[in-house]
C-alpha positions as CSV (number, residue, x, y, z in Angstrom):
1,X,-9.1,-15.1,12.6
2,X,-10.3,-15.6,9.2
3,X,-13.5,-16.7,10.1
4,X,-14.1,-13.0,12.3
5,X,-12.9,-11.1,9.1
6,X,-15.3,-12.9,6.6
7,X,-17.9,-12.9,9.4
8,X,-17.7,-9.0,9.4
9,X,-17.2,-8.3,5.6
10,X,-20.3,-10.4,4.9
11,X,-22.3,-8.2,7.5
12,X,-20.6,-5.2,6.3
13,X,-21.7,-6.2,2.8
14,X,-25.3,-6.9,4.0
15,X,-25.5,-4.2,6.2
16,X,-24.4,-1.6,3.6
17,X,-26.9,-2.5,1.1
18,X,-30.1,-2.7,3.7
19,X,-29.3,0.5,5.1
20,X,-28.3,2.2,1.5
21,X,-31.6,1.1,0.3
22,X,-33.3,2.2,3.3
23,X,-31.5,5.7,3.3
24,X,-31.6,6.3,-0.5
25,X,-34.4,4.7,-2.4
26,X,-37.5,6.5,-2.2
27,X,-39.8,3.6,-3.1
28,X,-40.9,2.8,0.4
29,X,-43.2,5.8,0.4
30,X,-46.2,4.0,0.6
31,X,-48.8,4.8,-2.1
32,X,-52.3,5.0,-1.3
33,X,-55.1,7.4,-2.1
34,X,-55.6,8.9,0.9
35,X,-53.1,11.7,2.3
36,X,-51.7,10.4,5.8
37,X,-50.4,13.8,7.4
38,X,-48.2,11.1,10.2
39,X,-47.0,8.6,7.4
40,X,-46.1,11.6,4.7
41,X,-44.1,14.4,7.3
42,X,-41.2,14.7,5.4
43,X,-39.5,17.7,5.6
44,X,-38.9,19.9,2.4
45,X,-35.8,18.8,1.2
46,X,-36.8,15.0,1.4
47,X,-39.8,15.2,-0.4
48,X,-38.5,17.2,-3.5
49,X,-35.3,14.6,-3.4
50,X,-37.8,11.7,-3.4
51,X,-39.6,13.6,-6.5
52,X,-36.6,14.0,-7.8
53,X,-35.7,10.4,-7.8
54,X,-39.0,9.4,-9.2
55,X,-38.9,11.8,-11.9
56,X,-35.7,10.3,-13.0
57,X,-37.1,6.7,-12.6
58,X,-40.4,7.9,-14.7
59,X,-38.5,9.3,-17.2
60,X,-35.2,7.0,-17.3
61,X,-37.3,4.0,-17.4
62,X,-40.0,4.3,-18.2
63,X,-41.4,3.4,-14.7
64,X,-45.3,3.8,-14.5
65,X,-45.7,3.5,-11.1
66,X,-42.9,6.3,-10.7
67,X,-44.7,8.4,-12.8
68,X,-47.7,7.9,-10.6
69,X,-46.1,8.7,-7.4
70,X,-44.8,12.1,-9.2
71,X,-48.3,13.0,-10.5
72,X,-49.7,11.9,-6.7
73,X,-47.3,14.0,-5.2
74,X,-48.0,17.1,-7.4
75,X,-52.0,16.2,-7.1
76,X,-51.8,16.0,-3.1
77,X,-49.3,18.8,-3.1
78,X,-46.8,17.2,-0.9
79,X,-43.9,19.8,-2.3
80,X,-46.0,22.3,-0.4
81,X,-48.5,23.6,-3.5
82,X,-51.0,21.2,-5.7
83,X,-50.2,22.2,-8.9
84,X,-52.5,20.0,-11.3
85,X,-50.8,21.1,-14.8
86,X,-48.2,19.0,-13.6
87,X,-50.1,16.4,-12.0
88,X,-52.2,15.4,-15.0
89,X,-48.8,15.5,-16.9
90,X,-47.3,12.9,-14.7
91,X,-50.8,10.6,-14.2
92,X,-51.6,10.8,-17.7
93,X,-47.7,9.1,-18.4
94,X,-48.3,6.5,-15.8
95,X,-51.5,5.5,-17.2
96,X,-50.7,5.5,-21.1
97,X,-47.2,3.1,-19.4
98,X,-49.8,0.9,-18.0
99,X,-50.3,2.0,-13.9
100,X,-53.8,1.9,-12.7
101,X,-53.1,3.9,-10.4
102,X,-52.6,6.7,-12.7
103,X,-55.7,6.0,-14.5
104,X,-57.3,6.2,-11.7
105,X,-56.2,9.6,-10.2
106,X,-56.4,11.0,-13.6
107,X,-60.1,10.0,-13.7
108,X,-60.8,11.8,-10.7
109,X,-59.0,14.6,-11.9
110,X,-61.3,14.9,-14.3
111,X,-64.3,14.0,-12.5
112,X,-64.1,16.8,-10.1
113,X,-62.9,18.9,-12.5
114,X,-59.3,19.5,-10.8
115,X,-57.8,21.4,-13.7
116,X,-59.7,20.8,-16.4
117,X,-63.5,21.2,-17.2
118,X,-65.3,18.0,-15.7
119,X,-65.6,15.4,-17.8
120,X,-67.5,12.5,-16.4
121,X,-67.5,10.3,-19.4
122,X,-63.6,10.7,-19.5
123,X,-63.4,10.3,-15.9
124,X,-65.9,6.5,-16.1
125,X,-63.1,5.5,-19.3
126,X,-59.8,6.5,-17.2
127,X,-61.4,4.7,-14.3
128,X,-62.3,1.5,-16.4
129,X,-58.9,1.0,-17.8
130,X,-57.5,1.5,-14.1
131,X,-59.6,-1.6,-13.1
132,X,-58.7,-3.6,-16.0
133,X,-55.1,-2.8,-15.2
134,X,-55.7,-3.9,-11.7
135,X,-56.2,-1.3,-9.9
136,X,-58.6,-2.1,-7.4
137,X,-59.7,1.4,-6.3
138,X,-60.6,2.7,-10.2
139,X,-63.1,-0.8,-9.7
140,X,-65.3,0.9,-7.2
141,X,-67.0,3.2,-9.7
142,X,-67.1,1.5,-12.6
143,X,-69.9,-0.4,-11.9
């Protein structure tokens, strides 16, 4: 009998924490440059709660890559608008924390001119420090 009840707290307990994660943490948005209309059909709520979260994360912590999936969110317009005041807000504090990624989008922010006047000498320095920060995307057009 004791071995059923410690059988089923431990899956309880293992159970519980895989499928709070899986419910609760919005980290396993996958991030990539590309918008993927299949991978990204959240519904309204969800996305401004995963926002939300990452907001918290960006701010709370510090998080660069948080701050990056804000900005990304606000650049691709995922809550249902692009707005990219707030994009560049959120990609320029993921790039001065140290996220490529942010460099990077930031640079093509202001390579195309999204938001800003273009700036391709701004754009070729965001997109440098993205690649030596490891972002292998920035890489492509530094060279």
């Amino acid at each position: 009998m004791k071995k059923v009840v410690l059988s089923v707290l431990i899956f309880s307990l293992i159970a519980g924490v895989v499928f709070a994660r899986w419910g609760v943490d919005p980290s396993f948005i996958p991030i990539d440059e590309e918008p993927n209309k299949e991978r990204d059909s959240f519904d309204g709520e969800g996305i401004i709660q995963a926002i939300e979260k990452y907001e918290e994360r960006c701010k709370g912590f510090n998080d660069g890559k948080a701050c990056y999936k804000v900005g990304r969110a606000w650049f691709y317009g995922k809550t249902g608008r692009v707005d990219y005041k707030r994009a560049f807000k959120y990609l320029k504090m993921s790039c001065e924390l140290g996220y490529g990624g942010g460099c990077y989008l930031l640079g093509v922010m202001y390579k195309k001119g999204y938001g800003m006047e273009k700036n391709e000498d701004k754009a070729l320095e965001l997109y440098k420090k993205g690649c030596d920060l490891g972002y292998k995307d920035a890489c492509k057009y530094v060279n």
